[in-house]
N, C-alpha and C positions, 0 to 999 in steps of 0.2 A: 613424345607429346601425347599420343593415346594414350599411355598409363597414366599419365598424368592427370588427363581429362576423366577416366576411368575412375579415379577419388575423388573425386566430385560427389560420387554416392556416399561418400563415407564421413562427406560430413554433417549430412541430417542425423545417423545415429548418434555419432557423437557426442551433437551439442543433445539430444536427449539425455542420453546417457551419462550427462555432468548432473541434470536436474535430475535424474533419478537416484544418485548416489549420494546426492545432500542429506545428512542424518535425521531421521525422523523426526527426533525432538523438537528440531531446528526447523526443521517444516511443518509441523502444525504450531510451531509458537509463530511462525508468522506465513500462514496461507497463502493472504493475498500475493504477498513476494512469490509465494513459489507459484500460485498459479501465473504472474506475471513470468518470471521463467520460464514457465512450461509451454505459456504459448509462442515466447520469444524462440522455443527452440524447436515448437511446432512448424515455426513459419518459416527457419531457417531449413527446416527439412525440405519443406516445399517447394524453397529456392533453389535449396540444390537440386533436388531433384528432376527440378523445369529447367535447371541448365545443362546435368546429366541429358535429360532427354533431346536437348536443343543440340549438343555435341555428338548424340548417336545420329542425329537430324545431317548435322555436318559433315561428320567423319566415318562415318559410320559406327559399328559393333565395336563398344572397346574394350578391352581386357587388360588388366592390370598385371597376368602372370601370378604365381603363387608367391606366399613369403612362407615358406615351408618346404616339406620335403614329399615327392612323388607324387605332385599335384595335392595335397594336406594340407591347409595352413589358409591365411587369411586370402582374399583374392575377388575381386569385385566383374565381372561381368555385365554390360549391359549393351545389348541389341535391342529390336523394337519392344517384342515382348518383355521383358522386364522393365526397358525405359516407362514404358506407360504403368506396368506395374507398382513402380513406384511415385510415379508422378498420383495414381491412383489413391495408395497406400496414406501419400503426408497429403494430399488434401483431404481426404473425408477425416485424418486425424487433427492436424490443423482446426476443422471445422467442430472436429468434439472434444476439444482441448478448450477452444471458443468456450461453445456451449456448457461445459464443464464447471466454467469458472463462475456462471449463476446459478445452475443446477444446484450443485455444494455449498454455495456461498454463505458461512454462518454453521456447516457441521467443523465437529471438532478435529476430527481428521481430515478435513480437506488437502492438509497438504500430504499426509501419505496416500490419498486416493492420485493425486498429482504426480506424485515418484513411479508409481506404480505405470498408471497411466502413459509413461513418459520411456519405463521400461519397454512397459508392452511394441510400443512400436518403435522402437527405437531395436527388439529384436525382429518384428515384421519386416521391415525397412534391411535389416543384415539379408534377411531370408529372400527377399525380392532380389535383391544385386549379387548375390552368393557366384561366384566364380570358379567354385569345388565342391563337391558333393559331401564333405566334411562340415564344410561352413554351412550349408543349406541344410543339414542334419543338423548340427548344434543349434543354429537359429529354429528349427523347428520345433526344437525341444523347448526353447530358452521361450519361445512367445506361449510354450501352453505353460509353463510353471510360470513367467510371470501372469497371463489372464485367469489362471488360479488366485492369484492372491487377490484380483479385482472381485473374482465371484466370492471371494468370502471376506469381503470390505465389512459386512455388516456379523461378526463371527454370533452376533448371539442370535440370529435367525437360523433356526434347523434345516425349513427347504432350501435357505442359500446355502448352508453348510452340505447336505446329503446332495445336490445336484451338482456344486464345484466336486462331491468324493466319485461321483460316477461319469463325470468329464472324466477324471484323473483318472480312473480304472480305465475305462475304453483309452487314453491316451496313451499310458504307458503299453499297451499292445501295439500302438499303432506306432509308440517312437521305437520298439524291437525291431518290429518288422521290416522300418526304412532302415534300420542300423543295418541289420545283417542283409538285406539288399546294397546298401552301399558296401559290405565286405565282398558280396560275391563280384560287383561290378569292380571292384579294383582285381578281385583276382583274374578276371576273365579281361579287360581291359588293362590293367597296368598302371593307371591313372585314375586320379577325382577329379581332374580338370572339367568343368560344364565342355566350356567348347572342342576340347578336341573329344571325350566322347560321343557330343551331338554329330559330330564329323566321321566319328569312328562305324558309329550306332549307322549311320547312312549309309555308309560302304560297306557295313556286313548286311544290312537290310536289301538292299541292290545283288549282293551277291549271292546272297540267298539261304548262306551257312549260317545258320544258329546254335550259336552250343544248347543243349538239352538243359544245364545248367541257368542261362538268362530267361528262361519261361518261368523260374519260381524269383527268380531276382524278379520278373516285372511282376509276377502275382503277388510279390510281398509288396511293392510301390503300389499297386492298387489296393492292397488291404488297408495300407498309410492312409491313402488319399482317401478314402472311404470312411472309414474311422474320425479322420480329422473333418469330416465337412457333414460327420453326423448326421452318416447313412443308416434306413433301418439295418438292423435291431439297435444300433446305439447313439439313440435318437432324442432320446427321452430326453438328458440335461438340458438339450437346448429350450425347450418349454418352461423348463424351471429355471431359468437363469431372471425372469423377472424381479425376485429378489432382489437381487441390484440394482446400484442406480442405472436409469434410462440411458448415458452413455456411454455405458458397456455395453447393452445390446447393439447402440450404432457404432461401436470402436469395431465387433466381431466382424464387421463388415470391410474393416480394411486390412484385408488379406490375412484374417485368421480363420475363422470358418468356411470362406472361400480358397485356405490355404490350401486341401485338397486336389481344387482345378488345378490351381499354380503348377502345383507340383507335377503333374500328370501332362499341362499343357508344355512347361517347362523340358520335360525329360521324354517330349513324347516322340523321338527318332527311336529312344529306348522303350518307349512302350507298343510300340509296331510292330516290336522283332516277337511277341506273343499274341496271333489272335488270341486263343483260348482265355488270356488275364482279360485283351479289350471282350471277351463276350462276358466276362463277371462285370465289368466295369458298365458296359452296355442292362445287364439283365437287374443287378442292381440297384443300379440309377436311376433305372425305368420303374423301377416297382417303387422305390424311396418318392419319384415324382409324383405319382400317381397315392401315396397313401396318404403324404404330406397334404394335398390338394383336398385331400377326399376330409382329411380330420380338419384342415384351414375353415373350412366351409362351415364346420358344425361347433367349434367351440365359441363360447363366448364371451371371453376374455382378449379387445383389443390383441393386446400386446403378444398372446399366447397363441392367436391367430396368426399376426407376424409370426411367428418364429416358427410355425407349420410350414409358414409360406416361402422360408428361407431353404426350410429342411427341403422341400420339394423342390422349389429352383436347383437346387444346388445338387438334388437327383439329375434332373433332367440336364442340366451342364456335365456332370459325368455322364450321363447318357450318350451327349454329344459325341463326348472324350472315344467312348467306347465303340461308336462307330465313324469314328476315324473324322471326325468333322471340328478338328484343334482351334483354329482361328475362330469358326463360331463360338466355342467354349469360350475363346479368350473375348470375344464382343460379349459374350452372357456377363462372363464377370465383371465387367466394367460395370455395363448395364444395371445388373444388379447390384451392385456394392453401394453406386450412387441414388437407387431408387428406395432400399433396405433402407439405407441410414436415416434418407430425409423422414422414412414412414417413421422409424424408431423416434428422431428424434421430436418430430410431429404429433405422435399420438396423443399426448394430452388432450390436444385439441378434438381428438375422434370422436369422444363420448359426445360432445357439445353439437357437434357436425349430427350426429346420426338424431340428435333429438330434434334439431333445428327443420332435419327434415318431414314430408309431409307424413301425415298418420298413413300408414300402408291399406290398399283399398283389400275388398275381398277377395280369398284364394283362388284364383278357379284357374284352370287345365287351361297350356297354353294352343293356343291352333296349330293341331300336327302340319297340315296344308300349311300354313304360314313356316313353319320353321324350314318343314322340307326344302321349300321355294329357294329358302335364305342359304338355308347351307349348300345347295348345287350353285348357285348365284355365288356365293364366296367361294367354295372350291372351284368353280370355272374362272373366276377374277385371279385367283391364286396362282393357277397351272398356264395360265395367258401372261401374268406377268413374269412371272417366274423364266419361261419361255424365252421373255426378250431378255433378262437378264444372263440367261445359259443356265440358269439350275435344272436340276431334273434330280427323282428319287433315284436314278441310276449313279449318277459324278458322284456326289452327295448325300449318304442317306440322312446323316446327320441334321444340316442346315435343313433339308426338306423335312424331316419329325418335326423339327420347331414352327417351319412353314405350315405343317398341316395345321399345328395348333393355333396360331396365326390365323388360320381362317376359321378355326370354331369360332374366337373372337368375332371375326367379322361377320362370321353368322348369325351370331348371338345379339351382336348389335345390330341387323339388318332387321332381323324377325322381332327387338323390340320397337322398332321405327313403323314396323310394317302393321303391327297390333295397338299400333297410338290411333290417336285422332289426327286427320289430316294426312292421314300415312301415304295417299298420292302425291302431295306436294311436297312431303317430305321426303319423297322417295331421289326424288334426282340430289340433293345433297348428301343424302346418306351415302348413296351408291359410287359419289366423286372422293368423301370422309374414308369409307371404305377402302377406295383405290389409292389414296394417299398413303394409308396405311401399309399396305401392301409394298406399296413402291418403296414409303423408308425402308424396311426390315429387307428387302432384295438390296436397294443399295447399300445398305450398312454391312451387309453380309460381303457383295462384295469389295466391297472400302476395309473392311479387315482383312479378307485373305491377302489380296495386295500388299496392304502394311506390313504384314506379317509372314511375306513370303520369305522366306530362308531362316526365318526366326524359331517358327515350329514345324512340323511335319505336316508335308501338302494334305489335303484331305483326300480320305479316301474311297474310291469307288464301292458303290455296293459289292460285298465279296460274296456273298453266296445266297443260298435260301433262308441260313438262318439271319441276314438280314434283315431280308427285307419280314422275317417274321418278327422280328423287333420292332419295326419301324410301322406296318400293319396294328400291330401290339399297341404300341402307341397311339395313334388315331382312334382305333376304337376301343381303347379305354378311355382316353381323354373325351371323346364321343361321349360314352356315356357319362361320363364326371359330372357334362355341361348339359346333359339332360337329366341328369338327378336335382344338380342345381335349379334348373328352371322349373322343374314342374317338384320342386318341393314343398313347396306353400301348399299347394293343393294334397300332395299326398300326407301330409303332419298329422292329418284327421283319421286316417287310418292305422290300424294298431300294428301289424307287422310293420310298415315303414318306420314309425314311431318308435319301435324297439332298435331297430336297423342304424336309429338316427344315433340313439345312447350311445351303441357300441362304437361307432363310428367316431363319436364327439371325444370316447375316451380312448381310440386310438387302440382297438381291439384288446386293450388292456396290454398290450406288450410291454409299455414301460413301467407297469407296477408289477411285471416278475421280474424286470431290470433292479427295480428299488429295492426289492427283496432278495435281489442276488448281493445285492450293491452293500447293502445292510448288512449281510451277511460276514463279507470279504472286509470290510471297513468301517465298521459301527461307528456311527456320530457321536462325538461329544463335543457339544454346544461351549464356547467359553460366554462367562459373562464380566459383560462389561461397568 
C-alpha cells in the first residue's frame, strides 16, 4: 500500500508529459487546445501532489523501491521534505501555466511555448520525488536542456540566444560534477537508493569514519548545487534571461534555480560527512548574498533587479546549507519561490507603482543617533526573542545569520518610523509591528525543523572559529549593505561614491569577461524567423 501511495507522484509528470509530446505543428495550429491541456495537466499535478503530501501526512515517508538494478532505475520517494517540495513545485507551475495562457495569447507559437513549458516541470516535478540518485541526476539534467529551449523561445534575439549559451556552459560542468559524484557514491556506498543512503550517510556520520574519497564526492554536489542556483562567478545568465517571456522568470522559481538547495537540502546526511565542501558552500553563498544585494540595489531595470535578488537569496540559502542550518534552507525555499514568482509575475505593474508614488524629498544624511538607537533596539528585541524561542548563534549558526539579518530589517524600519513626523506616537506600533516580525520568522524556524525532523540533517551547532567568522562576516557585511543603502541618496553627489555606484550597478563587470569567455567557447548564431 506505501508503494502504491508512493505513485501518487508520478502522475503529475505524466499527465505533463502527454502535453508536451503532442507535435508541434499540431500545437500551434491550435494554442488555445494546448494551453487548455497544459493547464488541465498543471492542475492535475497539483492534485497529486497534495495527495502525495496528505499520504506522507498519513503514513508517513513512502517509497516505491526501484524498478531497476542496484538502486538505478525509476523510484519515487517522498517524506516531508520533498512532499512540500512538490506540492511547492506544481503550484507556483499551475499558477504560471494560468498566467501563460494570457501572456502568449495571439503569439504564433504559443503552443510550443506550452510543450515546453509542460516539459520543464514535468522534469522539476521527476527531480523533487527522485527515489535514486540516477533519477535525481537525469531529472536534473532533463529540467536544464528543457529550460533551455524556453530561454531561447524567441531564437532571433542574441541576448536570449548568448544568455540561454552561458546557462548551457556553466550547466553542463555542473551536470559532470553531480554525475561523477553519483559514481563515486555508488562506489563507496553500493547503492542510489535516496533512502538508504540518507540512513547509511547517518551511521557513518555518527561513527565517525569517512572515507578520504566522500570529501570530493560532497565537494563535487556542492559545485552542482552552486552552479545550478547561479553562484558568483556564474551568475551572469540569470540577469539576461529577461529576454523571455515574464513566465519563465516565475517558472525558475519552481525548483529550477532553487534546484541547487534541493539538492544540497535533499542529500544533506551526505553533505555532513565534509566540513571543508560545507565551508565552500558557507563561503560562497555568503559572498554570492552579499554581491547579489549590493548590484539588486543599484540596477535599474525592474526585472533585472529581481533576478540580482534571486541570485543573492539563493546565496544566502546556501549559506544556510553550509552552516549546517538544513531546515532553515528548506523554509528559504519555500519562502522564496512563492515570493520570487508573485514579484516576476507582478512586475508590469512596478513601473506604474513607482511613478504613482510621491516625488522623492531632498537627500540629506540619515541621523547616526537615530539609527544607532534602532539597531541595539532590534538587535535586543531579536536575542530576547530568540531566547524564548531556544535559538542562540551557538545551536544554530545558520537560522541566527538570517536572524541577524532579520533585525537589520527591523532596524531599518524603526529608525525610518523614528525620523517621520509624529515618530513618538508612532513609536509604540512600530515597536509591537517590529516584535510581530520577529516572533513569525522564530516561529517559522521552529515550525520547519519540527516538520522536518528526520527528513534532512539536524542542524548544526556552531563548529569552530571559522564559524562563527562566517556568521560575524555576515552581519557585518549586511550591516554595511543597509548603511550604503540608506545614506545613498545623500552620498550620489559626491564623485568617488558616484564612480563606486557604476561599478557596482554593473556587477564589477564579472559577467562581461563571462560573455566573452562565453563567445568565445560557443559563438552565437542568431536564426531568423
Amino acid at each position: 500500500m506505501t508503494a502504491l501511495l508512493a505513485w501518487l507522484a508520478a502522475i503529475g509528470p505524466a499527465a505533463l508529459v502527454l502535453v508536451g509530446l503532442i507535435p508541434t505543428a499540431r500545437a500551434n495550429a491550435d494554442p488555445r487546445g494546448t494551453a487548455r491541456r497544459a493547464r488541465l495537466a498543471a492542475l492535475v499535478a497539483l492534485a497529486a501532489s497534495l495527495a502525495t503530501g496528505l499520504a506522507v501526512i498519513l503514513a508517513g515517508p513512502l517509497y516505491t523501491g526501484t524498478l531497476g538494478i542496484a538502486g538505478a532505475g525509476l523510484a519515487l520517494y517522498a517524506d516531508a521534505f520533498s512532499a512540500i517540495m512538490l506540492v511547492l513545485v506544481s503550484f507556483v507551475g499551475a499558477i504560471v501555466v494560468a498566467y501563460s495562457k494570457n501572456y502568449l495569447d495571439g503569439d504564433p507559437n504559443q503552443g510550443r511555448f506550452f510543450k515546453r513549458l509542460c516539459l520543464t516541470l514535468a522534469a522539476a516535478l521527476l527531480m523533487m520525488g527522485a527515489g535514486n540518485v540516477l533519477q535525481l541526476v537525469l531529472a536534473w539534467i532533463a529540467t536544464s536542456l528543457a529550460l533551455h529551449q524556453l530561454l531561447v523561445f524567441y531564437k532571433d534575439r542574441p541576448q536570449a540566444v548568448l544568455a540561454a549559451r552561458k546557462k548551457a556552459l556553466a550547466s553542463r560542468a555542473g551536470d559532470v560534477a553531480l554525475v561523477l559524484a553519483a559514481v563515486i557514491v555508488l562506489f563507496v556506498f553500493g547503492t542510489l537508493e535516496i533512502p538508504v543512503l540518507l540512513a547509511e550517510a547517518t551511521a557513518m556520520a555518527q561513527a565517525g569514519e569517512v572515507p578520504a574519497i566522500m570529501h570530493l564526492a560532497v565537494l563535487l554536489i556542492v559545485v552542482a548545487a552552486l552552479v545550478k542556483s547561479a553562484q558568483f562567478p556564474v551568475h551572469g545568465w540569470l540577469g539576461e534571461v529577461m529576454e523571455t517571456p515574464t513566465p519563465v522568470s516565475a517558472l525558475l522559481h519552481a525548483g529550477i534555480i532553487n534546484g541547487g538547495g534541493f539538492l544540497v537540502v535533499r542529500l544533506s546526511p551526505l553533505v555532513v560527512l565534509s566540513a571543508p565542501s560545507m565551508d565552500v558552500l558557507a563561503l560562497v553563498g555568503g559572498f554570492t548574498a552579499l554581491f547579489g544585494s549590493l548590484v539588486m540595489l543599484t540596477v535599474p531595470s525592474v526585472k533585472v533587479a529581481l533576478a540580482y535578488s534571486t541570485i543573492g537569496q539563493m546565496g544566502f540559502m546556501l549559506l544556510q546549507c553550509g552552516l549546517g542550518a538544513f531546515s532553515a534552507a528548506a523554509l528559504h525555499i519555500v519562502a522564496h519561490a512563492l515570493y520570487k514568482a508573485h514579484a516576476f509575475l507582478s512586475s508590469g505593474s512596478a513601473v506604474e507603482t513607482i511613478r504613482a508614488a510621491l516625488p522623492p524629498q531632498e537627500a540629506k544624511m540619515p541621523n547616526p543617533a537615530v539609527y544607532g538607537g534602532a539597531l541595539a533596539a532590534a538587535v535586543a528585541l531579536t536575542l530576547a526573542i530568540g531566547a524564548v524561542f531556544g535559538h542562540g548563534v551557538l545551536d544554530n549558526p545558520g537560522a541566527f545569520a538570517l536572524a541577524a539579518v532579520v533585525a537589520l530589517g527591523v532596524a531599518h524600519y524603526l529608525a525610518t518610523v523614528l525620523s517621520g513626523e509624529n515618530a513618538v506616537k508612532a513609536l509604540g506600533a512600530a515597536v509591537a509591528t517590529a516584535g510581530l516580525v520577529v516572533v513569525a520568522y522564530y516561529g517559522l524556524q521552529t515550525g520547519a525543523a519540527r516538520l522536518l525532523a528526520g527528513a534532512v540533517a539536524p542542524s548544526l551547532p556552531l563548529a569552530g572559529a571559522f564559524d562563527g567568522f562566517v556568521v560575524t562576516l555576515v552581519v557585518v557585511s549586511f550591516a554595511a549593505a543597509l548603511a550604503v543603502q540608506s545614506w545613498a541618496p545623500a552620498l550620489a553627489k559626491h564623485r568617488p561614491f558616484a564612480a563606486l555606484y557604476v561599478h557596482i550597478a554593473n556587477g564589477f563587470y564579472v559577467n562581461a569577461y563571462a560573455t566573452r569567455l562565453a563567445a568565445r567557447l560557443a559563438p552565437v548564431t542568431v536564426a531568423k524567423s
